[in-house]
C-alpha positions as CSV (number, residue, x, y, z in Angstrom):
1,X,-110.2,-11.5,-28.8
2,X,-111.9,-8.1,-28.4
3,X,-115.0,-6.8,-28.2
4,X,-116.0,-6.6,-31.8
5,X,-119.2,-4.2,-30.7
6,X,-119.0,-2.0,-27.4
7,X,-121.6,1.1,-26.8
8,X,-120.9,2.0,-23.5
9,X,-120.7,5.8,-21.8
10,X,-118.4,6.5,-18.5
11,X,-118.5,8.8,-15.8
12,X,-116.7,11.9,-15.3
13,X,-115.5,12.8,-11.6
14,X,-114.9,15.2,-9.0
15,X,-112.5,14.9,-5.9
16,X,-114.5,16.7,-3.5
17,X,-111.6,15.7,-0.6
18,X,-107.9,14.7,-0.3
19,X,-106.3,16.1,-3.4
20,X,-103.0,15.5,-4.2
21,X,-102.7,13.8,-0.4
22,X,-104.9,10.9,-2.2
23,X,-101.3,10.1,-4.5
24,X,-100.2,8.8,-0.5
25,X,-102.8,6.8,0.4
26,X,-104.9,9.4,2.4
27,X,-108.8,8.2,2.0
28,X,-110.2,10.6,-0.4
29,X,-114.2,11.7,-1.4
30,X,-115.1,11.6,-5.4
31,X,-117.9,11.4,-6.8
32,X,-118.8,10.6,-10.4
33,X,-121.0,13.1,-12.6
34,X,-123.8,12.7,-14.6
35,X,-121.8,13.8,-17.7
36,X,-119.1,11.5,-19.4
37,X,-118.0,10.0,-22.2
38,X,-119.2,7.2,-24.6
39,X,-117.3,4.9,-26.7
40,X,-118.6,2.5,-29.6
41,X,-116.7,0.0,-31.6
42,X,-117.2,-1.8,-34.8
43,X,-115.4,-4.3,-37.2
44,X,-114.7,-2.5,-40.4
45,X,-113.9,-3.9,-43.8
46,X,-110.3,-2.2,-43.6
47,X,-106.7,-3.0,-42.2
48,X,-105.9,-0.3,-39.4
49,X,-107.7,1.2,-36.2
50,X,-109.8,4.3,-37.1
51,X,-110.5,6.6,-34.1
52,X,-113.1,9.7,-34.6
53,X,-113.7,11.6,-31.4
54,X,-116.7,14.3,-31.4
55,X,-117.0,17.2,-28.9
56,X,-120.3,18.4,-26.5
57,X,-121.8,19.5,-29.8
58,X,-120.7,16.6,-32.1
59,X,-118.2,18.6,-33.7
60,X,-115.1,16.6,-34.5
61,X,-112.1,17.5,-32.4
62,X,-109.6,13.9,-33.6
63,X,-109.4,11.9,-36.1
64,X,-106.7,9.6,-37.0
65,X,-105.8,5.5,-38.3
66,X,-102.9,3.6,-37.1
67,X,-101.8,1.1,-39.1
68,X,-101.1,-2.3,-38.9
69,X,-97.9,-3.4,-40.9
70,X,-95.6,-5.8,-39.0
71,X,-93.7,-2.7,-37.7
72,X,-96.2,-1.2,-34.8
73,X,-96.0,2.3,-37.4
74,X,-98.0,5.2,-38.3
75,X,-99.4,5.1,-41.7
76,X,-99.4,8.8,-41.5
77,X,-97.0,11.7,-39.7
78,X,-98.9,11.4,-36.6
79,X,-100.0,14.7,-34.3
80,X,-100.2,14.2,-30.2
81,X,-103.2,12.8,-29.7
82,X,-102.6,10.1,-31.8
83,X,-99.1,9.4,-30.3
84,X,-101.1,9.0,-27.1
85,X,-103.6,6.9,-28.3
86,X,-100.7,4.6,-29.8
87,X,-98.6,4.6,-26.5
88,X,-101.8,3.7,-24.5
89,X,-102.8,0.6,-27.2
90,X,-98.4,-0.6,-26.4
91,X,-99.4,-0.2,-22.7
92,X,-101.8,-2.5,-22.8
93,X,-100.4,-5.1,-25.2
94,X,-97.5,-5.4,-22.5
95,X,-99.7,-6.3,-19.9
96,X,-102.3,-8.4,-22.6
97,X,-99.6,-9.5,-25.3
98,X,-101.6,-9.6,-28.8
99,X,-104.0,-6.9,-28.3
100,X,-101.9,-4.1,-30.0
101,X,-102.6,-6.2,-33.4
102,X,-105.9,-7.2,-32.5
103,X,-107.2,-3.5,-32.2
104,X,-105.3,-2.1,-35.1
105,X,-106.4,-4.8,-37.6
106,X,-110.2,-4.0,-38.6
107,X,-111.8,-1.9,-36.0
108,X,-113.4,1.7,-35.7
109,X,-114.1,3.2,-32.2
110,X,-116.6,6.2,-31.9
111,X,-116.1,8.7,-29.0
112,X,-118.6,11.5,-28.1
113,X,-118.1,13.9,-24.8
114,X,-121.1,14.7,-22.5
115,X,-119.0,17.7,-21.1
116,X,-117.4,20.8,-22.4
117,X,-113.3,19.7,-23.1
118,X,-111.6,22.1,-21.0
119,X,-113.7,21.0,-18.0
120,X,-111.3,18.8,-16.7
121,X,-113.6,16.5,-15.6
122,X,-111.9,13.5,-17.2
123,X,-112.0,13.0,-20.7
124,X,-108.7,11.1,-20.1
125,X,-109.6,8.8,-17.4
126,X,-113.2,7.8,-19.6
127,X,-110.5,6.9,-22.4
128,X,-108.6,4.8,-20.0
129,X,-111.2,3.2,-18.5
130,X,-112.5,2.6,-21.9
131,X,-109.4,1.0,-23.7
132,X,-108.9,-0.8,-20.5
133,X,-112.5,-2.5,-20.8
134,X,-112.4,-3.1,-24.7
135,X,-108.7,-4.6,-24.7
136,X,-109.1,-6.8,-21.3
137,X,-107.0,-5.2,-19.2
138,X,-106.8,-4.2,-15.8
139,X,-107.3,-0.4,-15.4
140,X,-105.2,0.7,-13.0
141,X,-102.0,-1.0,-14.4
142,X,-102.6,0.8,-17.7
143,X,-103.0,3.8,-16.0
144,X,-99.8,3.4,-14.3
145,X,-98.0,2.7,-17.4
146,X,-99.4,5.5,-19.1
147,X,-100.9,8.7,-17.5
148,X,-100.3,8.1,-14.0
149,X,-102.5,9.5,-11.0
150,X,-104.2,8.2,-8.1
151,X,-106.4,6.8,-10.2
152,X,-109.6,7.4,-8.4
153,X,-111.0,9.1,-11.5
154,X,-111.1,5.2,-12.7
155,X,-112.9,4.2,-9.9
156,X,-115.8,7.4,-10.7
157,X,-115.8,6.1,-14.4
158,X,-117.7,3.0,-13.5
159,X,-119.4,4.0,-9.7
160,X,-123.0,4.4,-9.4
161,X,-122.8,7.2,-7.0
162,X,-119.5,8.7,-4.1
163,X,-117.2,6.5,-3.4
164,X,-114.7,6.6,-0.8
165,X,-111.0,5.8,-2.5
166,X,-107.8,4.6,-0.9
167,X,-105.2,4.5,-3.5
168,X,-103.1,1.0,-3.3
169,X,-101.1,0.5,-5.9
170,X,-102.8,-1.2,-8.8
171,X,-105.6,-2.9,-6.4
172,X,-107.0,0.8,-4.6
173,X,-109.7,-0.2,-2.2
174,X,-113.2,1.7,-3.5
175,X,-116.4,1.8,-1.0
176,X,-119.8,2.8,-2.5
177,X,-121.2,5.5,0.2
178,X,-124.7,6.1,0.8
179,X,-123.6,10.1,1.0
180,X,-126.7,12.3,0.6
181,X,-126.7,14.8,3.4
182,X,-129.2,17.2,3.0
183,X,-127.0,20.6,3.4
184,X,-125.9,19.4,-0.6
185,X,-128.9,20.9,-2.5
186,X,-127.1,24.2,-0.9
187,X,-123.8,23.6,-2.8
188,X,-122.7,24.6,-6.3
189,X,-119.8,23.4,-9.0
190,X,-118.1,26.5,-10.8
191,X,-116.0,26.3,-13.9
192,X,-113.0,29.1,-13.3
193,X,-112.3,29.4,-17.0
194,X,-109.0,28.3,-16.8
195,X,-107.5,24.9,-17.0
196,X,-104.6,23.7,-14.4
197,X,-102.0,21.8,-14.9
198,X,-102.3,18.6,-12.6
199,X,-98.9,17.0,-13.1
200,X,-97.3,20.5,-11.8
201,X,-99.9,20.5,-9.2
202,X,-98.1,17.1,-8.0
203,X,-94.7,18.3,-8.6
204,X,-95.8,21.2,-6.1
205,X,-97.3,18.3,-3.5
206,X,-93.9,16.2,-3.8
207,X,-91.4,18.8,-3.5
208,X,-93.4,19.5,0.1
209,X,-92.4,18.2,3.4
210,X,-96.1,16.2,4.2
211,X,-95.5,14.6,7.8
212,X,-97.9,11.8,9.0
213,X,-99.5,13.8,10.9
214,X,-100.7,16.1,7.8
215,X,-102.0,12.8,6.2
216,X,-104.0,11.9,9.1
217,X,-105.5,15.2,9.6
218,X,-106.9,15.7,6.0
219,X,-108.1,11.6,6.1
220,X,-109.8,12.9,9.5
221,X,-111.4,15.7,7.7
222,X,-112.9,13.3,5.5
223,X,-114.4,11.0,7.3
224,X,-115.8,13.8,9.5
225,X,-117.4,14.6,6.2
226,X,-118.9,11.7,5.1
227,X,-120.2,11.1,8.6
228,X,-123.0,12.8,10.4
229,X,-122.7,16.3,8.6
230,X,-126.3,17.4,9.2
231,X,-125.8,20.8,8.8
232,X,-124.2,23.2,6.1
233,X,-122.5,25.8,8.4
234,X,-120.7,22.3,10.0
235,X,-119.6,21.2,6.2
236,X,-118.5,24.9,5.6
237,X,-115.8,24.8,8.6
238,X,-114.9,21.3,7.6
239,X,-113.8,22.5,4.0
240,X,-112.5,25.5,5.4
241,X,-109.9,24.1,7.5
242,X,-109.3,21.6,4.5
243,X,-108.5,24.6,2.3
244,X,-106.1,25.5,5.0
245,X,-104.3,22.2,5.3
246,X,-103.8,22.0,1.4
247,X,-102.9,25.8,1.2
248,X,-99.9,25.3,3.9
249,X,-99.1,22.6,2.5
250,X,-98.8,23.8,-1.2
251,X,-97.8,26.8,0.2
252,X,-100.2,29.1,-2.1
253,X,-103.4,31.1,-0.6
254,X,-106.6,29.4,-0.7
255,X,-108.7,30.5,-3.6
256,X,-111.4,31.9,-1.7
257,X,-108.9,34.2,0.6
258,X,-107.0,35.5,-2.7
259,X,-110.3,36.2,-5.0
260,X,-113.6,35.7,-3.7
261,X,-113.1,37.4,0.1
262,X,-116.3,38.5,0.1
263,X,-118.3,35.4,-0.9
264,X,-121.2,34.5,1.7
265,X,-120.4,31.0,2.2
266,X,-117.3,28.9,1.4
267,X,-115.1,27.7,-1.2
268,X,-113.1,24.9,-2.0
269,X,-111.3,24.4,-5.0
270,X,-111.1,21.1,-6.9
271,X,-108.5,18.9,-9.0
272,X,-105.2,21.1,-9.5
273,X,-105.3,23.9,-7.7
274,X,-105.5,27.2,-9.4
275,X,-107.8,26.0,-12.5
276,X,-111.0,23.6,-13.1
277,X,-114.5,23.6,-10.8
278,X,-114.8,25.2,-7.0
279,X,-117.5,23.8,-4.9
280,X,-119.4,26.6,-3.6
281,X,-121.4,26.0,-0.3
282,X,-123.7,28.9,0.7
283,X,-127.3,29.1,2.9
284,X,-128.5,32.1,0.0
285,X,-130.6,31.4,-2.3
286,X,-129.5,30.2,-6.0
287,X,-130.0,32.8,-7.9
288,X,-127.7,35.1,-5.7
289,X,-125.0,32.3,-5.6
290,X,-125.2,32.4,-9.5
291,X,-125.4,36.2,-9.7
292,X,-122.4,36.3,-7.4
293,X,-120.3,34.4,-9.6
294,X,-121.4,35.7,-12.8
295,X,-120.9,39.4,-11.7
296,X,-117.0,38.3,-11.7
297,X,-116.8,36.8,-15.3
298,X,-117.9,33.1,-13.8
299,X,-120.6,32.3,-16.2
300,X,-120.5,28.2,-15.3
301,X,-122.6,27.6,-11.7
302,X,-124.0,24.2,-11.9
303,X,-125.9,23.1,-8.9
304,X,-124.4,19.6,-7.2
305,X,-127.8,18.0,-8.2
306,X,-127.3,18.2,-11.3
307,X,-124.0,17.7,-12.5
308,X,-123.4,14.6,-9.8
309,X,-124.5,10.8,-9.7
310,X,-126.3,10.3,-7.2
């Protein structure tokens, strides 16, 4: 019924346009990064599931077994992540009856992360788009019965390179893009040190008053975009007047007018606001963009070559 051996590695992502306004159906921009994570499975001798998930540096983080025994119980007192795990597997054994005591009967699963944890850059959505693979379901249902979300973190789990995403219930509408515009070699992804929240980043979004007109002004700015962008300065005033749009919106200053005034280019922040990666666009050269950054604490500055499929 399920895959008895599976050895396959999905992608992290980015939203680099239409946060939160993506939850609404707004066309959004993601790419997927080179980092992710990679799941293998195996038949085991034993009764039970046994999960063993290892960190950037193959240091265990979780470990647990969930037993089998005509109940749907714990055969231990089980911590959070195993609760998870377990209300992900009953997810997807109502949408796949049988598959619940398929996976818990004699099966190991193997995860290692490509990325540092607190990244954000979707060590739950590899899971999901893991379990939904191995237990034959379809992904964005068991997303939507479990952790929610526009689910185009899904979509970047399996793409070979940006996608544009229009969320649509359980059936979004994903487009492959042939996005390479020549002013990215001049951007950078930095890691703020701090994790965000993004469920009270979508409480903020929802207790808003977003008119239509909002919605089609930020889908505007993205396919302005992802069109004929040839040069950087262009981009900049793009993602600046996006910064603005989700800033009114949210009603909190945009992260480059409340910390980095004096940064010579612009800044966008990513995911929930307030936490996670910034994209950093600037016409200096590297090493003062890194320099810049790591002056103020910031010690992560990843160039967009090198963290993004492409």
């Amino acid at each position: 019924m399920l895959k008895a051996s599976l050895d396959k590695s999905y992608h992290g992502k980015l939203l680099l346009t239409g946060e939160y306004f993506v939850l609404d159906g707004v066309p959004a921009l993601a790419v997927p990064t080179k980092l992710g994570q990679r799941f293998t499975t195996s038949l085991t001798r034993g009764m039970g599931l046994f999960w063993m998930a290892k960190d950037l540096r193959g240091k265990q983080w979780f470990k647990t077994s969930i037993n089998w025994d005509g109940s749907l119980g714990y055969n231990h007192s089980p911590n959070a992540f195993t609760k998870r795990l377990y209300e992900i597997l009953q997810a997807a054994d109502r949408l796949r009856p049988g598959v619940l005591q398929a996976a818990t009967s004699h099966y190991a699963v193997h995860s290692q992360l490509e990325f540092e944890r607190l990244w954000g850059l979707g060590t739950s959505s590899t899971l999901i788009a893991f379990m939904a693979q191995w237990l034959g379901v379809n992904p964005y249902e068991l997303l939507e019965d479990t952790f929610g979300g526009s689910g185009y973190d899904l979509a970047c789990a399996i793409a070979d390179g940006p996608i544009r995403y229009i969320r649509n219930g359980t059936t979004p509408e994903v487009t492959p893009l042939d996005w390479r515009p020549e002013w990215l070699h001049q951007t950078y992804f930095v890691y703020r040190n701090q994790k965000q929240n993004s469920r009270e980043g979508i409480r903020a979004y929802r207790q808003a008053e977003v008119t239509s007109q909002r919605r089609e002004e930020v889908a505007q700015l993205t396919a302005a975009l992802t069109s004929e962008t040839p040069h950087l300065r262009a981009a900049q005033n793009l993602l600046k007047e996006h910064e603005s749009l989700v800033g009114d919106t949210l009603g909190l200053p945009p992260v480059q007018e409340e910390l980095f005034a004096d940064f010579p280019g612009q800044l966008k922040s990513l995911g929930a606001w307030g936490g996670d990666f910034m994209w950093a666009l600037s016409d200096r050269p590297a090493t003062e963009v890194t320099t810049y950054f790591n002056e103020r604490g910031l010690r992560t500055v990843i160039p967009y070559e090198e963290l993004i499929l492409q």
